[in-house]
C-alpha positions, 0 to 999 in steps of 0.5 A, a space after each residue: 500500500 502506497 501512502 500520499 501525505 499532503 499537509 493542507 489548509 490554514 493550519 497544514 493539516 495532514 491529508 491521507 491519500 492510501 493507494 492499493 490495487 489502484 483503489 484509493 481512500 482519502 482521509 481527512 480532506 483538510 484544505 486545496 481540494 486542487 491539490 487532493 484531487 489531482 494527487 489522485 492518479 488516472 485509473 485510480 477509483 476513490 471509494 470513500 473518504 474517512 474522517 478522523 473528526 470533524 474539527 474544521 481544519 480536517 474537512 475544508 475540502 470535504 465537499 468539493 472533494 466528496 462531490 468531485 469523486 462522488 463518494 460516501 463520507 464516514 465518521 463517528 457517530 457522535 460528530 455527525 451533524 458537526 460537519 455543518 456546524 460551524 460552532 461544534 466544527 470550530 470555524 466559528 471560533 476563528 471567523 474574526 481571523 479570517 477564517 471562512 466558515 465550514 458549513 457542509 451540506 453532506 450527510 455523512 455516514 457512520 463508523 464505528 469500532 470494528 473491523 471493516 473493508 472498503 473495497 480492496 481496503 481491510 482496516 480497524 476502526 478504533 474509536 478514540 475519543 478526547 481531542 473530540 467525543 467522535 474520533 477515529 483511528 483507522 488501523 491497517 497493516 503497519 500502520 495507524 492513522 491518529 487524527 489529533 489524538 497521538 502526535 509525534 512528542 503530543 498529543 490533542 488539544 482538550 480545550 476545544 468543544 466537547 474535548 476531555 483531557 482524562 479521556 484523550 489520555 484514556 484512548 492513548 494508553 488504552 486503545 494504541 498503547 496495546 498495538 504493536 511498538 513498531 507500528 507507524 502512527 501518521 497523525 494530523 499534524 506533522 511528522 510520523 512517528 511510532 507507537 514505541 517512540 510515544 510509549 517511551 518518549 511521548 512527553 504527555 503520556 507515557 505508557 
């Protein structure tokens, strides 16, 4: 499996593109739909995108880039009617900086915990919350993708709408603490690291 990682929108928020059997799935389209759209290769089918969370640097391109490739959206349950909220997304707190807000008019649909395949995708849904009430993890072989819960040297923010801090601090010992050390973690924002680095070196939370 081939990984694309394209940091995007006003805060270079990390967006996933996977490729596998000329299959692709892109998670958390964050901004410059150009950008994500033509990463995506000719003779490559997009079968869905997959959010980690709704927070409004994850989904800034979400609707061009939905309705570009004309593919179901999945998130958590607890953050389904946030994508068009601009005060549960965030980008109402930030419209005095200029920041436009995110209103989407998608209805997702809902991931929970689990196994799952999306075409010729087989994945792990881990549902992680704390950053958000809603967040994913998407586990697949070698490697994780966090969202905003596990950082290289960080973890999420919890001063944010519905976020918790013991609860953050839950899902990272509880949920990706148990996985392989070796695993690669690719996170929303900056560069990727592995779940033995945090274990032992992860200033916030230490296993």
């Amino acid at each position: 499996m081939k990984i694309k990682v394209l940091p995007l929108g006003p805060l270079e928020t990390n967006c996933y593109i996977l490729e596998h059997e000329d299959e692709v799935l892109i998670i958390d389209p964050s901004g410059d739909a150009d950008e994500i759209i033509s990463a995506v290769e000719e003779g490559q089918t997009v079968k869905a995108i997959l959010l980690t969370h709704a927070h409004f640097d994850h989904i800034g391109a979400l609707d061009e880039v939905a309705s570009h490739f004309g593919v179901d959206v999945w998130i958590g349950r607890e953050e389904q009617d946030w994508l068009g909220d601009a005060s549960k997304n965030g980008s109402g707190k930030y419209r005095d900086m200029g920041l436009e807000l995110i209103e989407s008019s998608i209805t997702p649909e809902i991931i929970g915990e689990g196994e799952r395949r999306i075409g010729s995708f087989k994945l792990q849904v881990l549902h992680t919350p704390g950053h958000s009430p809603g967040s994913m993890s998407f586990l697949f072989e070698g490697f994780i993708v966090s969202g905003d819960v596990l950082f290289n040297g960080g973890i999420g923010r919890t001063d944010l709408y519905q976020a918790d801090h013991l609860t953050l601090l839950n899902s990272i010992r509880e949920k990706l603490y148990t996985l392989d050390e070796d695993l690669t973690v690719y996170p929303g924002h900056g560069p990727e690291t592995t779940i033995g680095e945090e274990k032992t070196g992860n200033p916030f939370v230490r296993a």
